[in-house]
C-alpha positions as CSV (number, residue, x, y, z in Angstrom):
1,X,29.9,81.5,119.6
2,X,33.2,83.1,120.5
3,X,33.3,83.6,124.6
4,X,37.0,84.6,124.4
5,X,36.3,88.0,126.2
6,X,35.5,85.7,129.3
7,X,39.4,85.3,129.9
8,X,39.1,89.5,130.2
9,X,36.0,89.5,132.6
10,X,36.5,91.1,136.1
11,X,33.9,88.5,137.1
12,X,36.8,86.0,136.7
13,X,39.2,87.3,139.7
14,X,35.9,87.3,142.4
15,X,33.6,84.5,144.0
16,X,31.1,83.3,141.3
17,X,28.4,83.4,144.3
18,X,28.6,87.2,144.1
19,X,26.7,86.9,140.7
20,X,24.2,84.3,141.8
21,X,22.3,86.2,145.0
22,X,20.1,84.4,147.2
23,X,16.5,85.2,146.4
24,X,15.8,88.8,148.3
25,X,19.8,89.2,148.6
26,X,21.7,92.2,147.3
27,X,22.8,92.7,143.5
28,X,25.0,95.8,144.3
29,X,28.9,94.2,144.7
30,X,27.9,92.6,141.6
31,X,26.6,95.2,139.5
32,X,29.7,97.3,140.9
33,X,32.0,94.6,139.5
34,X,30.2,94.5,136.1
35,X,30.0,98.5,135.7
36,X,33.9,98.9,136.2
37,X,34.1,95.5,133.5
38,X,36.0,96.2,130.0
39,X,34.0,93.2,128.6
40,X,31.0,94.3,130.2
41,X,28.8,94.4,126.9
42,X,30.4,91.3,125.3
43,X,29.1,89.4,128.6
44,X,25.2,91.3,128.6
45,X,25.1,90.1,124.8
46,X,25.9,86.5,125.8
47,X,23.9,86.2,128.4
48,X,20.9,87.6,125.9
49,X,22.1,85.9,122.8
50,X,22.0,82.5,124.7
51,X,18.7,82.8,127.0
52,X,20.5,83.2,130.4
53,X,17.7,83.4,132.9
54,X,19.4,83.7,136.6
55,X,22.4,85.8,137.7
56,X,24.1,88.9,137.2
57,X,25.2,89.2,133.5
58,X,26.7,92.4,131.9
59,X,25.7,94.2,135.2
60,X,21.8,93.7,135.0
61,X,20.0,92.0,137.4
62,X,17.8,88.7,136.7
63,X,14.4,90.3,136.4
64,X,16.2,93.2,133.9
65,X,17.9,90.3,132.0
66,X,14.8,88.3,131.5
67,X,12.8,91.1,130.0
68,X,15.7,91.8,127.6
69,X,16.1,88.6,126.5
70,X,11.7,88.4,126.3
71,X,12.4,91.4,124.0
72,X,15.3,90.1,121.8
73,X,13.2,86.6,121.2
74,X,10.1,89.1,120.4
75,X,12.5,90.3,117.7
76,X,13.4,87.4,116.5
77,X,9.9,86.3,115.8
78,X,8.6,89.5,114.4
């Protein structure tokens, strides 16, 4: 899998804690980061294609991210 648009992710220049929230903690500077991202969809993809399951990928939170990636394996299967 190619990952090259990591070395254009804004995600790159800020603390990588911003995209891991303690649990009840707030997803907003990290979704801000994402939204304003030119590689934002390269990085939501990723995160699906691969199964991520915690953090902040392509500006979607952990619970939206697990229920994408739920529907892409339903896709899969179907």
């Amino acid at each position: 899998m190619n990952d090259a648009w990591r070395e254009d992710a804004l995600c790159q220049q800020t603390d990588p804690a911003l995209f891991h929230p303690e649990p009840g903690g707030t997803t907003i500077p990290a979704k801000r980061t994402c939204m304003a991202c030119p590689v934002r969809r390269e990085c939501l993809d990723y995160a699906i294609d691969t199964g991520q399951h915690w953090g902040i990928w392509g500006g979607v939170s952990q619970n939206e991210l697990r229920r994408l990636v739920r529907v892409a394996r339903a896709e899969v299967a179907a």
